[in-house]
C-alpha positions in Angstrom: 149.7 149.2 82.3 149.5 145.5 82.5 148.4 143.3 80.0 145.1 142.9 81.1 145.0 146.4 81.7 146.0 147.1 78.3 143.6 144.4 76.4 140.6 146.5 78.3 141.5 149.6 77.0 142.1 148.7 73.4 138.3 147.2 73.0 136.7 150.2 75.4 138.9 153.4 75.0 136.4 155.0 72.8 133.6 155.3 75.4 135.9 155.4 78.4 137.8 158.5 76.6 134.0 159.8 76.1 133.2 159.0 79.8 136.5 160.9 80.6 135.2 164.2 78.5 131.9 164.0 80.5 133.6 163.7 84.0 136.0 166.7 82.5 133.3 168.9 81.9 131.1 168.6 85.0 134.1 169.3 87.3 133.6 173.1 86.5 130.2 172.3 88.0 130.0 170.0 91.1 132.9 168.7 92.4 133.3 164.6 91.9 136.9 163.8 91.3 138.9 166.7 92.0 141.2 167.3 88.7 139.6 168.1 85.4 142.4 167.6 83.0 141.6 164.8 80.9 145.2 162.7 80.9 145.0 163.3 84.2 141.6 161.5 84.8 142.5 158.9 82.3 145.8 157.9 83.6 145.1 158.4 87.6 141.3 157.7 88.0 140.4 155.3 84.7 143.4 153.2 84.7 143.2 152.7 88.1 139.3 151.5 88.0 140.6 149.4 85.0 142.8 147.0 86.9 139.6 145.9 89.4 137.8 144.6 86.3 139.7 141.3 86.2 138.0 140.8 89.4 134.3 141.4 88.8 132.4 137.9 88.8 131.1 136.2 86.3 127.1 137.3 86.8 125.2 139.3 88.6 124.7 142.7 90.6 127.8 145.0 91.6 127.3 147.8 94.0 130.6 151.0 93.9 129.7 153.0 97.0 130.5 157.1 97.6 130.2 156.8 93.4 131.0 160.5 93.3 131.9 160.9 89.3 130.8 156.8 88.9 135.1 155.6 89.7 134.8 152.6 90.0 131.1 152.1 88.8 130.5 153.8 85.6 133.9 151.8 84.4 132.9 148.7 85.2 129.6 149.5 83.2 131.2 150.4 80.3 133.6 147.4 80.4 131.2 145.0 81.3 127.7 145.2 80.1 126.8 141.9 81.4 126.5 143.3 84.9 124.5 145.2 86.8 126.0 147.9 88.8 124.3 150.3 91.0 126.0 153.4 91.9 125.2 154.3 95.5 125.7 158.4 96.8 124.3 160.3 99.2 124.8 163.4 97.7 121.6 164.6 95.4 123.7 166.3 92.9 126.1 164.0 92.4 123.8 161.6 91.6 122.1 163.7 88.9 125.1 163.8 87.2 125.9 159.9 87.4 122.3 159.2 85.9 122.8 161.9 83.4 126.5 160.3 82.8 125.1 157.2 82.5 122.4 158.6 79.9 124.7 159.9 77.7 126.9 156.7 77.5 123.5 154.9 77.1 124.0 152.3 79.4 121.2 150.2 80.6 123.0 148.3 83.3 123.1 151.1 85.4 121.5 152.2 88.2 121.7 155.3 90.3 120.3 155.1 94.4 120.2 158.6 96.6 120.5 157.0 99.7 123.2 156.6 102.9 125.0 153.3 102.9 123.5 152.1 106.1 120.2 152.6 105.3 120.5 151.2 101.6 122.0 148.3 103.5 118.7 147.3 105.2 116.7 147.0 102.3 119.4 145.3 99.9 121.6 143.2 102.5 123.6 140.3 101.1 122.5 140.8 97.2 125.4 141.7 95.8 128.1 139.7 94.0 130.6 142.4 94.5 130.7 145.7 96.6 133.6 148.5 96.2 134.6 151.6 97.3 137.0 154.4 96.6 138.1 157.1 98.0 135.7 157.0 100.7 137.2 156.6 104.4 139.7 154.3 105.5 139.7 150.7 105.1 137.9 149.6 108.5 135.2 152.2 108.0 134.9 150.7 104.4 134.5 147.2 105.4 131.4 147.6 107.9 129.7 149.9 105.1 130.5 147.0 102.3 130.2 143.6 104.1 126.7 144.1 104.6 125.6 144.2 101.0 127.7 141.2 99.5 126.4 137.8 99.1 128.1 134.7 100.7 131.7 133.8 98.6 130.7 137.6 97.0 133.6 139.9 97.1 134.4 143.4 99.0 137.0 145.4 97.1 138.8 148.8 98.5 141.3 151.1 96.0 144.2 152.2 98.0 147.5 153.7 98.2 150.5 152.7 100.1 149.5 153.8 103.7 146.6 150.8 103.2 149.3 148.5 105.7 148.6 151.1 108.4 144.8 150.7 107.8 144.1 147.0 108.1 147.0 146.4 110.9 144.6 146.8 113.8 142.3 144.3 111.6 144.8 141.3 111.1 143.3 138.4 112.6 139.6 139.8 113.1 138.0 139.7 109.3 135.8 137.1 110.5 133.7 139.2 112.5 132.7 140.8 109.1 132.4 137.5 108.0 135.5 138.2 105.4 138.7 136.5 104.8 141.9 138.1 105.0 142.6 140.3 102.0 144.5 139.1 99.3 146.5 142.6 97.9 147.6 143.8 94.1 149.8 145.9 93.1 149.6 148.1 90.1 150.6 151.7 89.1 148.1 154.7 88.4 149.4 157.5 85.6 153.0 157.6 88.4 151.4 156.6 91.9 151.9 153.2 93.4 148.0 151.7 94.5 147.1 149.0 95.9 143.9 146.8 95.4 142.5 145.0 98.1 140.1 142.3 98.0 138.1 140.3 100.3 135.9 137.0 99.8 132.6 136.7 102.1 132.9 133.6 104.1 129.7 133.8 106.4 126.9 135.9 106.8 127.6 139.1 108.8 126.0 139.7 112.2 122.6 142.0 111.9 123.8 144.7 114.0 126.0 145.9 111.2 125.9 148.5 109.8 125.5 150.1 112.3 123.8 153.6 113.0 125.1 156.5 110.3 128.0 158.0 111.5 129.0 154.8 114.2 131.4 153.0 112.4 134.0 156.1 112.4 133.3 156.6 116.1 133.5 153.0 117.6 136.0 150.6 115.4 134.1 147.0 115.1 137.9 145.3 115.4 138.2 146.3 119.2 
């Protein structure tokens, strides 16, 4: 872990560690990170969420979209009460269990939406000091479902592993379209896994006809 990394977890391990035997217990029930063994959510999924915090702003609303079991979201939360973070899924059930995650840790920062990325999109475009996702589709796909929501010099964040280079190849050269600038990429390791996070500053506004339609943006790439 890296120093900052390190700092986080000696204030915060106590409710991260509880967060981790919440997440543990519901994966018997709904599926929303895959492995229930706690060292393996603490070293693979926490630590992972832990080296974005650095990069939250100062103030303000942060959006983690696909939440699932609340990675990067409830994290963030816990680390930084200061913020407001709204955790976005589409899926009913998972969002029962974020809200009654979130009830349990008793934190009043959060906020749980139901609701598909592009249509949440229309009715809170360009509020957001930060937007992330992970684990949610690849990094093109990501960009047209974040852009939308971030404020002007507000940041888009995506968790990735190595094959990320593959992803945003096509993209070089093309972030303004988005309105973005060209990612600046950190490395870190997760439990024994190489990641990678990437981050993107929002230069200018991004053109109304994104996002587009549910299910477009894996169809028709917005780079060609």
């Amino acid at each position: 872990m890296t120093e900052s990394v390190e700092s986080l977890v000696c204030v915060h391990e106590k409710k991260l560690r509880e967060y981790v035997s919440l997440l543990s217990s519901y994966e018997g029930k709904i599926r929303l990170t895959g492995p229930s063994d706690p060292e393996v959510l603490w070293n693979e999924h926490i630590v992972d969420c832990l080296h974005s915090v650095p990069y939250l702003p100062e103030s303000g609303r942060t959006l983690d979209v696909g939440s699932g079991g609340g990675l990067p979201g409830l994290v963030w939360a816990l680390c930084r009460p200061d913020l407001q973070v709204t955790l976005l899924d589409s899926v009913r059930k998972k969002c029962g269990a974020l809200a009654e995650m979130a009830s349990a840790l008793q934190l009043e920062n959060v906020q749980v939406v139901c609701a598909r990325c592009e249509e949440y999109a229309v009715k809170e475009r360009e509020v957001f000091q930060c937007a992330a996702a992970r684990a949610v589709a690849a990094a093109d796909v990501l960009l047209e479902y974040l852009a939308p929501f971030v404020t002007v010099s507000g940041r888009v964040l995506a968790f990735k592993g190595p094959l990320y280079v593959e992803e945003i190849k096509p993209m070089e050269g093309k972030w303004a379209r988005l309105g973005l600038s060209a990612p600046e990429v950190h490395t870190y390791t997760a439990g024994e896994k190489e990641r990678y996070l990437l981050l993107w500053t929002k230069q200018t506004p991004v053109p109304q006809r994104f996002p587009r339609k549910i299910g477009m943006a894996e169809k028709t790439k917005w780079w060609r």
